[in-house]
N, C-alpha and C positions, 0 to 999 in steps of 0.2 A: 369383307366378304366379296365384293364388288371386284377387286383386285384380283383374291381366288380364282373367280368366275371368268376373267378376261384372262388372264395367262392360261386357268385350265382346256378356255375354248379356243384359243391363239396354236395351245401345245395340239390341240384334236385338228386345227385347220393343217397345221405347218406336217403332221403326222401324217395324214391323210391325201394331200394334194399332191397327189403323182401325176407328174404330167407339166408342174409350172404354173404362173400366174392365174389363168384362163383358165385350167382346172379345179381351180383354189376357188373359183368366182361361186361356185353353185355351193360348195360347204362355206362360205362367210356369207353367203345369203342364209344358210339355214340355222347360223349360231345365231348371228346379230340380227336378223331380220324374225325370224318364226321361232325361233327356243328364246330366246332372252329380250324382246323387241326393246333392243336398244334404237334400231332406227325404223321408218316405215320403210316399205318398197319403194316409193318414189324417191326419198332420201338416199335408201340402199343404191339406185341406179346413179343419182350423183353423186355418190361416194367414187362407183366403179369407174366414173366417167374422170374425176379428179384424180385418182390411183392410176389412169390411165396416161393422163397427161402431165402429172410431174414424175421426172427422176425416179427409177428404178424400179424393184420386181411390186406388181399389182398388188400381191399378197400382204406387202410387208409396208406398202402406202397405204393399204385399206386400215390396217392391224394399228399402226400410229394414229390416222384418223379416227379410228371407232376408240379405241384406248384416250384419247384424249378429248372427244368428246362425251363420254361414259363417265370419265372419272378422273382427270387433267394430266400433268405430266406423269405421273406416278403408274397410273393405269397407260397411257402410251408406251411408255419403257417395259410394262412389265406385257401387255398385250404384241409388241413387238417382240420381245425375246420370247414367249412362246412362239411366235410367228419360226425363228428362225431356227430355236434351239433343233427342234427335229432331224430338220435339215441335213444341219451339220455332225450332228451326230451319226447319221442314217450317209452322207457321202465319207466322212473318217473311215465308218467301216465299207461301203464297196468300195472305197478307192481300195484299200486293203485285199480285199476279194479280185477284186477286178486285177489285180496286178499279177493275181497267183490263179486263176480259172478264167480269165477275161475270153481265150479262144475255145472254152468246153461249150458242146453241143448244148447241154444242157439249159447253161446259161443264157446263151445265144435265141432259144427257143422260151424261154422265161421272160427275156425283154420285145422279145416279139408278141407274145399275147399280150403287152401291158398295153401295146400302142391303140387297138382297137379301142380301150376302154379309153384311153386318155381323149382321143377325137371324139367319144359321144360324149365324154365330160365338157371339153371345148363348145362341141353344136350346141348343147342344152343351154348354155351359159351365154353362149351367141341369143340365141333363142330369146332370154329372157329379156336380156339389154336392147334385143331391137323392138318386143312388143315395145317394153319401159318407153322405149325412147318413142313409139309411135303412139302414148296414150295410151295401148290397148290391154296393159296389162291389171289383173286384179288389184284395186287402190291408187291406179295411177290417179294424183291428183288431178292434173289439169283436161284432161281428157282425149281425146283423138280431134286435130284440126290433119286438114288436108296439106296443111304446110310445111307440117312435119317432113312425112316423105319426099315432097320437093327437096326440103333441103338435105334430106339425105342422101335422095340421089346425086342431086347437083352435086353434093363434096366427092361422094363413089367417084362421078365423072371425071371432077376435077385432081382429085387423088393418079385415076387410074388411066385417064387417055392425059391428059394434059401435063403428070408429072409435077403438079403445082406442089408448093412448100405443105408439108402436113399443118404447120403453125399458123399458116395465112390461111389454111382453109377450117382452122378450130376458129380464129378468131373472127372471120368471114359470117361463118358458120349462129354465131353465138349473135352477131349485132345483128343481122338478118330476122333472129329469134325476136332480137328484143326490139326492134323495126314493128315488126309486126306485131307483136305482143302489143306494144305503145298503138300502132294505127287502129288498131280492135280494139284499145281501148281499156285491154287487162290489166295492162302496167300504168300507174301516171306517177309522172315524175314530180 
């Protein structure tokens, strides 16, 4: 049953996620976190944050992650190909279309109205990851420290005026966390 359950919500994310990864974030919050609580919210934000930072599309690192922790390799394989099956089904046929109506008006004004909704799918999803990430979200575990946002913005900074490596400033990032964590005391080694 378990299996059912992961492909059928895999096939409803991968169906539904117009837009891309970052669109996909707000429907695998609502399968895996609120209809089937395979993970909590705090879990769910370090899912998105690991989907973020290995290899390839967010969607389909989340879908092996949550498939493999639900229900092992079985549930990964089968959580991942609903992840994608959609997909590819749904590009086979517009590429088909697109080849044969790609310049009709029509069409042209049907992917234009999709775009608005795709960016508030994007904001909302933003939205979520960054209370998550600042403690302030409902069940965040660890709570709101004021060091959070330091170091968010310090990585923003260093991302975006300084051009540093995105890798040196995840890992930067992370021992800074766990610096602090250990000085206050939360962590002992």
């Amino acid at each position: 049953m378990i299996y059912l359950e992961l492909l059928l919500s895999f096939l409803q994310i991968g169906l539904l996620s117009i837009g891309g990864g970052y669109a996909a974030i707000p429907l695998i919050q609502d399968q895996v976190v609120v209809r089937h609580s395979w993970l909590t919210l705090s879990e769910f934000t370090d899912l998105i944050t690991i989907a973020e930072m290995t290899p390839g599309p967010i969607a389909i690192n989340a879908a092996t992650f949550v498939g493999i922790r639900v229900a092992g390799v079985p549930g990964a394989l089968l959580a991942t190909l609903g992840s994608i099956l959609p997909g590819c089904c749904i590009v086979l046929v517009l590429s088909v279309l697109y080849r044969r109506y790609g310049q009709s008006r029509g069409l042209q004004t049907v992917l234009s109205t999709l775009r608005p909704a795709t960016v508030a799918l994007i904001a909302g999803a933003a939205l979520t990851i960054t209370l998550g990430a600042l403690g302030l979200s409902q069940g965040a575990a660890a709570g709101f420290s004021w060091v959070r946002p330091v170091i968010i913005l310090a990585a923003f900074l260093l991302l975006r005026i300084r051009k540093t490596s995105p890798i040196l400033v995840i890992f930067a990032s992370g021992a800074l966390w766990l610096v602090w964590q250990w000085a206050s005391g939360a962590l002992t080694v």
